[in-house]
C-alpha positions as CSV (number, residue, x, y, z in Angstrom):
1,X,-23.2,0.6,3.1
2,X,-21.3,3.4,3.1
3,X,-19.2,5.0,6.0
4,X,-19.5,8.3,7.8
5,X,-16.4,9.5,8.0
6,X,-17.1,12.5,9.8
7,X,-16.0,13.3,13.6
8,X,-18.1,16.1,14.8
9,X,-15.2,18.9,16.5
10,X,-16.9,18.6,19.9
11,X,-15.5,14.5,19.9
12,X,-12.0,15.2,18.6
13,X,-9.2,15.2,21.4
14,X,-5.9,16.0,21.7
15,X,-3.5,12.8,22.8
16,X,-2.4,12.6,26.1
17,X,1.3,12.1,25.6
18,X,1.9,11.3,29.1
19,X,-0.6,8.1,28.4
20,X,0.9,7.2,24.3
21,X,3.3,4.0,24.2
22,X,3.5,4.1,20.3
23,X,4.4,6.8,18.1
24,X,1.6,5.3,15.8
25,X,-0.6,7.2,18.2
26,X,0.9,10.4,18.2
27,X,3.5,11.0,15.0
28,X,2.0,8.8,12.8
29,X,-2.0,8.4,13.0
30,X,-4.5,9.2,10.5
31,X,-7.6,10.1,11.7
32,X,-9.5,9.3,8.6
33,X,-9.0,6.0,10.0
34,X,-10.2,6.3,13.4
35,X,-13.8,5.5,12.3
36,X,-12.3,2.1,11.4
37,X,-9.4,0.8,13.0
38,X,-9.2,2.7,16.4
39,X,-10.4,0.5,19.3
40,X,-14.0,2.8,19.8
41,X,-14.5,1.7,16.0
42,X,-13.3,-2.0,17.1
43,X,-16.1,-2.3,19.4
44,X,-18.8,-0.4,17.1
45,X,-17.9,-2.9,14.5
46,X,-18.5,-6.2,17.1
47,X,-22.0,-4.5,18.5
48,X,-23.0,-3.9,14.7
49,X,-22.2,-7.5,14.0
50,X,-24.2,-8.7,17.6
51,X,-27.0,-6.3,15.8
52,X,-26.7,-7.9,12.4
53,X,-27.2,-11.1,14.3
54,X,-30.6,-10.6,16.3
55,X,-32.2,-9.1,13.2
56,X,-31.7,-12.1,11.1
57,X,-33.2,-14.3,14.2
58,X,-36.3,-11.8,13.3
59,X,-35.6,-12.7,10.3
60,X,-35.9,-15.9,10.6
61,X,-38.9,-15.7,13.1
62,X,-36.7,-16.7,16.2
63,X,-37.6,-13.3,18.0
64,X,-40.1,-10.6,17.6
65,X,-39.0,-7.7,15.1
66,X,-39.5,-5.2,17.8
67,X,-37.1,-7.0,20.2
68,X,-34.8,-7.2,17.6
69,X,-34.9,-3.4,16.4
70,X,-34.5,-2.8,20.5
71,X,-30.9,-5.0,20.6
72,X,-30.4,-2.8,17.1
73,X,-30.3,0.6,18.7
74,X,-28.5,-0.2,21.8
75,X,-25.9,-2.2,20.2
76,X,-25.5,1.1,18.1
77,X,-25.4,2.8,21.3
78,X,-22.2,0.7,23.0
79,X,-19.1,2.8,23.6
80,X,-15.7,1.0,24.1
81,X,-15.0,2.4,27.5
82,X,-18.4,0.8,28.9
83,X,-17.4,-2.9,27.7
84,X,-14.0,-2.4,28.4
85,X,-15.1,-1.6,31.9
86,X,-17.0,-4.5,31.8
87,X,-14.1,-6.7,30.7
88,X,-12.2,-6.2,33.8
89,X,-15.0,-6.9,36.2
90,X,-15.4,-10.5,33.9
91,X,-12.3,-10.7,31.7
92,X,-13.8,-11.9,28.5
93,X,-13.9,-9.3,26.0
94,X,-17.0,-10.7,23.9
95,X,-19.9,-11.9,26.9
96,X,-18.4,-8.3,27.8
97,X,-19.8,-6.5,24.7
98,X,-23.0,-8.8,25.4
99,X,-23.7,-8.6,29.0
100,X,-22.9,-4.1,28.0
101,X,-25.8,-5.2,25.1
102,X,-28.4,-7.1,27.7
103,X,-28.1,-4.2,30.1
104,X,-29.5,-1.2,27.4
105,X,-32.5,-3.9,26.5
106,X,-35.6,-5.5,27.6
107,X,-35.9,-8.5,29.4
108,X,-38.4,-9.6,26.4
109,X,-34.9,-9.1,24.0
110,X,-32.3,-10.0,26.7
111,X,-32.8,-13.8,25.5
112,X,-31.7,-12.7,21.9
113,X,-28.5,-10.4,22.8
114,X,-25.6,-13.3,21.8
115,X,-28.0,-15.9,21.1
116,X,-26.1,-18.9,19.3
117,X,-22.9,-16.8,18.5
118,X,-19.5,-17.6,19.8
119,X,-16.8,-15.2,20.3
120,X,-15.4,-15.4,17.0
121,X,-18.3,-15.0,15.0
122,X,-18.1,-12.1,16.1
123,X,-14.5,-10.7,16.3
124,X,-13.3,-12.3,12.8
125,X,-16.9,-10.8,10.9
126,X,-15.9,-7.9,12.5
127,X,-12.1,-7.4,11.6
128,X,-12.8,-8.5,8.1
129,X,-15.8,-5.5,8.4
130,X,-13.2,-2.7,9.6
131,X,-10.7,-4.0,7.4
132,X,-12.7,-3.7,4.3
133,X,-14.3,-0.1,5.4
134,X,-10.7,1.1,6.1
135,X,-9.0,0.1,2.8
136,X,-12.3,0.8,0.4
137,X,-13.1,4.2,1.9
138,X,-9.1,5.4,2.7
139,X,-6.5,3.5,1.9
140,X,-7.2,2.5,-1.5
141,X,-8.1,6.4,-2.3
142,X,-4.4,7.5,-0.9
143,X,-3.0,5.2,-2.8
144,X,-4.9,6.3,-6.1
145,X,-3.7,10.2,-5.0
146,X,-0.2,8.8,-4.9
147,X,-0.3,7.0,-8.5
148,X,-1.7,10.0,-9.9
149,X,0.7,12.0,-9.2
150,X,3.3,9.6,-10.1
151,X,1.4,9.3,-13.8
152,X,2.3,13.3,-13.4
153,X,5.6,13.0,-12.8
154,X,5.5,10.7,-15.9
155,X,4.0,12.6,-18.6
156,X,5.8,15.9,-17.6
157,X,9.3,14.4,-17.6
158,X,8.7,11.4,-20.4
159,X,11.3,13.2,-22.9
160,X,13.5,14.4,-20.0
161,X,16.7,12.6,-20.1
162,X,18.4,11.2,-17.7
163,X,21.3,8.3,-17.2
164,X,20.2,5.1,-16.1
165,X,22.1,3.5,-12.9
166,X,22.2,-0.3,-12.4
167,X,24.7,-1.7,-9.4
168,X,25.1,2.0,-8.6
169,X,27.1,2.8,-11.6
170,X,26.1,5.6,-14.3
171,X,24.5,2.7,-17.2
172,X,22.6,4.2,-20.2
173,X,20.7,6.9,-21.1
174,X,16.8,7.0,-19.9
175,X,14.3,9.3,-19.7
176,X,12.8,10.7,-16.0
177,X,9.4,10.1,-16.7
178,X,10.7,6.5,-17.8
179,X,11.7,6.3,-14.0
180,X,8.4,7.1,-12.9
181,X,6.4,5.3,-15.2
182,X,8.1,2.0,-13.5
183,X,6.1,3.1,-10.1
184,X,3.1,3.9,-11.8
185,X,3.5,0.4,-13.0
186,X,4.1,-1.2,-9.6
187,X,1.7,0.9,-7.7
188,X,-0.4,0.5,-9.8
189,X,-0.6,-3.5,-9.8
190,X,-0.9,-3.3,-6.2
191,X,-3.7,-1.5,-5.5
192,X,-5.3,-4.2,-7.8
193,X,-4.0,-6.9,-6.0
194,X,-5.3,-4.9,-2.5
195,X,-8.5,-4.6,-3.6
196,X,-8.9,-7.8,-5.4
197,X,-7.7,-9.3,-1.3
198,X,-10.2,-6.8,0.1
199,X,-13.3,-8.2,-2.0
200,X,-12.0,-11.6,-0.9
201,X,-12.2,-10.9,3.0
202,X,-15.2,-13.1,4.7
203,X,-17.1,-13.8,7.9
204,X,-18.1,-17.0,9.6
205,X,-20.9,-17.7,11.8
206,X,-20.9,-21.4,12.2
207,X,-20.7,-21.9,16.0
208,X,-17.8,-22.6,18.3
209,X,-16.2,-25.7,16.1
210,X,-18.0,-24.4,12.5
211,X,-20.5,-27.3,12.5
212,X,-23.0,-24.9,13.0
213,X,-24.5,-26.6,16.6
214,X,-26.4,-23.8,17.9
215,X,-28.2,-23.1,14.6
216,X,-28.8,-26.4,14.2
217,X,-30.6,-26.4,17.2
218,X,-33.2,-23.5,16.2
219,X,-32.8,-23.1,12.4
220,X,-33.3,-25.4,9.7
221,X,-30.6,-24.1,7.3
222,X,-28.1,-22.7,8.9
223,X,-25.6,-22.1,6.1
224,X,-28.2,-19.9,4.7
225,X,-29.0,-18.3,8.0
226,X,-25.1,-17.5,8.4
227,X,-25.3,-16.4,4.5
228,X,-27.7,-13.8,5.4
229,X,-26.6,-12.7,7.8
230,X,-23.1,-11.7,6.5
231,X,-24.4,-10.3,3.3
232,X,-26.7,-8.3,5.5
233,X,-23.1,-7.0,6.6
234,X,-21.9,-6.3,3.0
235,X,-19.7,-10.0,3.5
236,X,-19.6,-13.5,2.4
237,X,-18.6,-16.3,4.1
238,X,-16.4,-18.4,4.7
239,X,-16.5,-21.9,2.6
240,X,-15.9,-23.5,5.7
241,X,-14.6,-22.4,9.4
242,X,-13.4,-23.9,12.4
243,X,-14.3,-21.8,15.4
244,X,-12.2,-19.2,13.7
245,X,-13.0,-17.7,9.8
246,X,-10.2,-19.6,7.5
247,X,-7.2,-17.2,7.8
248,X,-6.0,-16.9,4.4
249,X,-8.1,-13.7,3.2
250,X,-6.7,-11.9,5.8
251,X,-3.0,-13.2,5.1
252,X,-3.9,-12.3,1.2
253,X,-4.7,-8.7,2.1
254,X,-2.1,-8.1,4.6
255,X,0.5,-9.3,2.1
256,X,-0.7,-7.1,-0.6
257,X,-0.6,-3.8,1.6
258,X,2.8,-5.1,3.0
259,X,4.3,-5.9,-0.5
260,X,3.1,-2.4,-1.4
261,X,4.7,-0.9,1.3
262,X,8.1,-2.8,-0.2
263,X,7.0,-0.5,-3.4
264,X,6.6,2.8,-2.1
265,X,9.9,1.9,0.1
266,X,12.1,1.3,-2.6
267,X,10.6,4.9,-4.4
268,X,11.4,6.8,-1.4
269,X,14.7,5.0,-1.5
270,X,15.1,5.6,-5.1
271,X,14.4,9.6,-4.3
272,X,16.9,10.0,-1.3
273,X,19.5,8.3,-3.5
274,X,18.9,11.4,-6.3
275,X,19.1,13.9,-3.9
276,X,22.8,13.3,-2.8
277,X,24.9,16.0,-3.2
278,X,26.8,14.3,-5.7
279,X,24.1,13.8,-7.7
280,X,21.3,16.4,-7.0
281,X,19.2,15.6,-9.6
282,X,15.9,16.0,-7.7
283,X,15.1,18.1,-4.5
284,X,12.3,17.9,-1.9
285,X,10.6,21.2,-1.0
286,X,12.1,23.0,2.2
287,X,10.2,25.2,3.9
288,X,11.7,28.8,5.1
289,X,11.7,27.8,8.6
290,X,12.5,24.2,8.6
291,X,15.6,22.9,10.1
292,X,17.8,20.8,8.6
293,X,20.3,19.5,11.4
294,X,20.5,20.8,14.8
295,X,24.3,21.9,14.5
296,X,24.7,21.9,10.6
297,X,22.7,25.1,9.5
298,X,23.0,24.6,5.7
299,X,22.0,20.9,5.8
300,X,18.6,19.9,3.7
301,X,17.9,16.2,4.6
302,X,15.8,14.4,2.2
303,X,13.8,13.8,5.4
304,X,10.3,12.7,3.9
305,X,11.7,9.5,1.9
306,X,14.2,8.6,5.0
307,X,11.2,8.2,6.9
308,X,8.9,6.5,4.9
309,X,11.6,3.8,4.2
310,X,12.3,3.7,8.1
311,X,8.3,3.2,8.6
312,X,8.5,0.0,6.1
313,X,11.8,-1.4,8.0
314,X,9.5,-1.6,11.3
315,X,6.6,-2.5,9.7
316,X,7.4,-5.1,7.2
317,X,8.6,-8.0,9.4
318,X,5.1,-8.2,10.8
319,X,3.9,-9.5,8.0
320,X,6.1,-12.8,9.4
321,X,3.7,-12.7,12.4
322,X,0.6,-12.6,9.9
323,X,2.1,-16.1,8.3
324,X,2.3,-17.2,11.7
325,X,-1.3,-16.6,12.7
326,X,-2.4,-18.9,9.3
327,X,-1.4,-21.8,12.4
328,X,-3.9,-22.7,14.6
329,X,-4.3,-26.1,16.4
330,X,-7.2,-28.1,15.8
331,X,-10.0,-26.0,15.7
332,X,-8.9,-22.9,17.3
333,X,-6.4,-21.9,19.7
334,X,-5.6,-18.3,21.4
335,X,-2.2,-17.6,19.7
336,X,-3.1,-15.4,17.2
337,X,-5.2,-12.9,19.5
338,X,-2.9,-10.8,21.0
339,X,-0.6,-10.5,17.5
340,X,-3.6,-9.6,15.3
341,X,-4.5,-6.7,17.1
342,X,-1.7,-5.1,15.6
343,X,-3.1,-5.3,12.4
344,X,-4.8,-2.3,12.2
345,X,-1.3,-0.1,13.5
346,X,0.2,-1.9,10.4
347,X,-2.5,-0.5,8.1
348,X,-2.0,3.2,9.6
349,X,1.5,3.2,9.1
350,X,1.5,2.2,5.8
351,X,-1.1,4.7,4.8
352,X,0.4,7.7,6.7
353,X,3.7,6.7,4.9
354,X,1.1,6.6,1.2
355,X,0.0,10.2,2.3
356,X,3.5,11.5,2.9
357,X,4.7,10.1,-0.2
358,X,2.3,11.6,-2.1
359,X,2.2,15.8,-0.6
360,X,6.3,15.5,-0.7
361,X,5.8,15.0,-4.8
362,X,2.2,16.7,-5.4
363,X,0.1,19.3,-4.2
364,X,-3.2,18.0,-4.9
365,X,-5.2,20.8,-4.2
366,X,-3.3,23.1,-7.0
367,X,-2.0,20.0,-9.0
368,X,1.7,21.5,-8.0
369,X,4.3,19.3,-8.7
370,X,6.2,19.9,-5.7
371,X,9.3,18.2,-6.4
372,X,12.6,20.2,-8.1
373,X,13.8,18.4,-10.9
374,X,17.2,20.0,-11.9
375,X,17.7,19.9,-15.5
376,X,21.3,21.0,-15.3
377,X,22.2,18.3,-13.0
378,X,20.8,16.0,-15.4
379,X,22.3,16.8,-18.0
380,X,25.8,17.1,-16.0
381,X,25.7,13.5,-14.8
382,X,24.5,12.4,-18.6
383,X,27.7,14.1,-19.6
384,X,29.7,12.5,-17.2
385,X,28.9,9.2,-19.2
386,X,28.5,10.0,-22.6
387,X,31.6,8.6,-24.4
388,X,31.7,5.7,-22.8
389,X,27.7,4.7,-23.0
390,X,28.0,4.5,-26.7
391,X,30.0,1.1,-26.5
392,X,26.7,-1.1,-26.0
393,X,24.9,0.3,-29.3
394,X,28.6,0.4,-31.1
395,X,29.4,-3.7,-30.4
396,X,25.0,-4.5,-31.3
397,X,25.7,-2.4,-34.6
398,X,29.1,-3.8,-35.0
399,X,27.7,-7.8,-34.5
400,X,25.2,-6.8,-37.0
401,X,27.3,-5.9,-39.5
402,X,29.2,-9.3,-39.2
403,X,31.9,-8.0,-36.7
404,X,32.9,-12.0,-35.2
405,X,33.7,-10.4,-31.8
406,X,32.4,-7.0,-31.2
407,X,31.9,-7.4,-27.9
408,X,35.7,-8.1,-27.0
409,X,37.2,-5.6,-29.6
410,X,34.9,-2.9,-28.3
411,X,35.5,-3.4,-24.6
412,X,39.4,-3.6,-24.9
413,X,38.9,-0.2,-26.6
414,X,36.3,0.9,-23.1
415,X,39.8,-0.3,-21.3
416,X,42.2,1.7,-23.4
417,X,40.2,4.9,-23.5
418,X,39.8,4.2,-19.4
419,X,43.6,3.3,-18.5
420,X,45.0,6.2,-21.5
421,X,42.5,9.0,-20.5
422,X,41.2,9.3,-24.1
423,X,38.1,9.8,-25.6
424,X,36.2,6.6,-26.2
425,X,34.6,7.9,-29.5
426,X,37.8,9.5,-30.9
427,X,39.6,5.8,-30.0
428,X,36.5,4.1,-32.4
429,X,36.7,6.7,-35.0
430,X,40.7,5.9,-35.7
431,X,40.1,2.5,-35.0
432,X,41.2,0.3,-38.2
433,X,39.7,-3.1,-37.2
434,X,36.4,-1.2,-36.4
435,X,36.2,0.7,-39.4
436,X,36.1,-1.7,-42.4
437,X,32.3,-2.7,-40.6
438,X,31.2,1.4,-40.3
439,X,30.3,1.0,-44.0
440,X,27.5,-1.3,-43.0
441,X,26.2,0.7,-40.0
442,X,23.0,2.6,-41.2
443,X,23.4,6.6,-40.9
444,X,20.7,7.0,-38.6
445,X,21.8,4.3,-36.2
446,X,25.3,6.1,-36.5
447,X,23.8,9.1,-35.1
448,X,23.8,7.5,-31.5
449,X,26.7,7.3,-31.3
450,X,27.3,10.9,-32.5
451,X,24.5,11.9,-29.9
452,X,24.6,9.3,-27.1
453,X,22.0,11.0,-25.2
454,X,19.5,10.0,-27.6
455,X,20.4,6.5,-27.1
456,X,17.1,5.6,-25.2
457,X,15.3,2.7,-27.0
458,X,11.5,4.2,-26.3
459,X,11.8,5.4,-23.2
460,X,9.8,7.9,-23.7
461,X,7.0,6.2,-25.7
462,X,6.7,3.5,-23.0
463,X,6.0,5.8,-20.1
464,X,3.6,7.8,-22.1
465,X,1.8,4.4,-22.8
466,X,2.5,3.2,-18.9
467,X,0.9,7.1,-18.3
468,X,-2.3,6.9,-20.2
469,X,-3.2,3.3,-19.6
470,X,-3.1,3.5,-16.0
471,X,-5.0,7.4,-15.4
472,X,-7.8,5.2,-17.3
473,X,-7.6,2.4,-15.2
474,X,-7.5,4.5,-12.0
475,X,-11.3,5.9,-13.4
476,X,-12.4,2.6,-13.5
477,X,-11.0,1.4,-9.7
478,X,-12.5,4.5,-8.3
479,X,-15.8,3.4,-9.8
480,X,-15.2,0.0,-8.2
481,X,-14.6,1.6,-4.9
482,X,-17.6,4.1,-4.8
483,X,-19.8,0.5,-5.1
């Protein structure tokens, strides 16, 4: 079933900063993702799972169909401030939602409200519910914004060239789209791999061990009665559960939004590293009022990436507490009840840092690219490197035409060029141990070294390729999602 997302304008609020502990809360939300992952939506999603429950007892002819439409509309009517109220009065956060339930009913349904259900059928159908609404109906939609734009990026800048760095150091010749295409790659496997974890999330309703006692008691299948039930939700269940839904779905999904996060963190990274003044290859937009230091008035920080890759540093070690929580002793204990309730701030954080990502390089409304690429810089640092990046196609060429040690004998020239301040290609030219193999060297592979720049394998073909197959793909994962 699909989600309203909408918040009528009369329910949204402004934060009360004097009441905010996390800047998730107040810097970093995403209110697309309030009707999933705030605690109001937390509480909606247990009530529509105690609903869920009483109309498969009508269902199954455990309670009159009229009782069961009556626990329907008043679980639908449950606001989180009501059972939280309740919670303090009884401190259990469940018979809480339940006894808030009973009290909007009849005594004719009252019997029903809860009936065979322990705590976590409820909370881990629920999670896995919110957890699948969020990432199907937000975050896998950000992150398809993000990859197209990076396919953008791609096929704009495929032929632009640019010098490859590995360790840091200038390497050889690229192209920028090339860069890109390596992140339309990555993102793009992800959001595979996040939905693929979403489709696996399940739902349990086996009882308080997973031997299914209370059914038992009143039903005569009860797999098939929990099987239902959770498809009734839009879930499947679990193959088999203790008191608690196995916790390896959850792990799977968390890891695959976390590992994503590692992606988009070492882009940002990647783009802060371009724009250093040194360099200056790319440039974010800077607005005419925005400040760049508080005592430096030229400064232009590279703000948007810092922060994103500062978001992942906090966030990504969480992902240790998620491993954790796969440990539970026996058939359930409590120690993973506090920590997952972090899970949603996780998933916020990671898609606020998706959305940022994505308006600092795109404009989607206009299809704007909106970062500065500066040609001239380019091709400044390509020139920095030219002479010298010809050695690796000079010693393959060389070895092909028989040369025992090209390698060696080109590198010791690399040296001499370095140490005498000469020109690498004017060293190779007068070379006389070289040049007895030139006659071997094919014209049009000579030209690469004449023209270094254009020494860039397919660079440009393969992001064109990486381009095109994954704009298709992202039609067909849309589709999937829309389902």
């Amino acid at each position: 079933m699909k989600e309203d997302r909408s918040r009528p304008e009369e329910e949204k609020k402004e934060p009360l900063y004097s009441e905010l502990f996390s800047p998730t809360d107040f810097r970093y939300q995403v209110s697309d993702l309030f009707p999933y992952l705030s605690e109001e939506a937390y509480v909606k999603y247990k009530a529509r799972v105690e609903a869920a429950l009483a109309l498969q007892l009508s269902k199954a002819g455990l309670c009159l169909p009229e009782a069961a439409e009556e626990i329907a509309r008043a679980s639908d009517a449950v606001s989180a401030e009501e059972v939280y109220a309740e919670e303090a009065r009884i401190r259990h956060d469940i018979r809480a939602l339940a006894n808030v339930i009973r009290n909007k009913v009849s005594d004719e349904a009252k019997p029903f409200v809860h009936l065979t259900a322990t705590s976590y059928d409820i909370v881990d159908t629920a999670n896995s519910l919110r957890l699948k609404g969020a990432l199907l109906s937000v975050v896998l939609p950000d992150l398809l914004k993000l990859e197209s734009a990076l396919i953008e990026l791609t096929l704009k800048y495929s032929e632009l060239p640019q010098i490859g760095r590995t360790h840091g150091q200038h390497a050889e010749p690229i192209t920028v789209g090339f860069s890109f295409a390596y992140y339309v790659s990555r993102v793009g496997q992800r959001v595979e791999a996040i939905e693929k974890a979403v489709r696996g999330l399940s739902g349990k309703f086996a009882g308080a061990v997973g031997v299914y006692g209370p059914l038992s008691l009143i039903v005569k299948d009860p797999e098939t009665f929990e099987t239902e039930l959770l498809s009734s939700l839009g879930l499947k269940s679990s193959e088999i559960s203790t008191q608690i839904v196995q916790p390896e779905p959850i792990t799977d999904l968390m890891h695959s939004i976390v590992s994503t996060f590692g992606v988009i963190a070492n882009l940002a990274r990647d783009m802060r590293h371009l724009q250093r003044t040194e360099i200056a290859e790319i440039s974010e937009e800077f607005s005419g009022e925005q400040v760049g230091s508080s005592t430096m008035p030229q400064k232009r920080n590279p703000i948007n990436f810092e922060n994103v890759e500062s978001m992942w540093k906090k966030f990504m070690p969480q992902m240790v507490t998620v491993y954790l929580d796969q440990v539970s002793e026996h058939q359930r204990d409590l120690t993973n009840s506090s920590s997952q309730r972090y899970l949603p701030e996780l998933i916020v954080a990671f898609d606020y840092c998706v959305r940022r990502v994505t308006r600092t390089l795109w404009d989607e409304k206009t299809g704007r690219l909106k970062i500065t690429v500066d040609q001239k810089m380019i091709q400044r640092n390509l020139a920095l490197s030219a002479d010298k990046i010809v050695s690796e196609p000079l010693y393959i060429l060389l070895a092909v035409a028989g040369h025992p040690d090209a390698h060696e004998s080109v590198r010791r020239l690399v040296q001499e060029s370095i140490d005498n301040k000469k020109s690498f290609r004017e060293i190779i030219r007068n070379d006389q141990e070289l040049s007895k193999y030139y006659d071997k060297i094919p014209k049009e592979a000579w030209a690469l070294i004449e023209d270094p720049i254009m020494y860039r394998g397919i660079a440009d073909e393969k992001a064109r390729k990486i381009a095109n197959r994954w704009r298709a793909r992202i039609v067909e994962i849309s589709r999937s999602l829309s389902k």
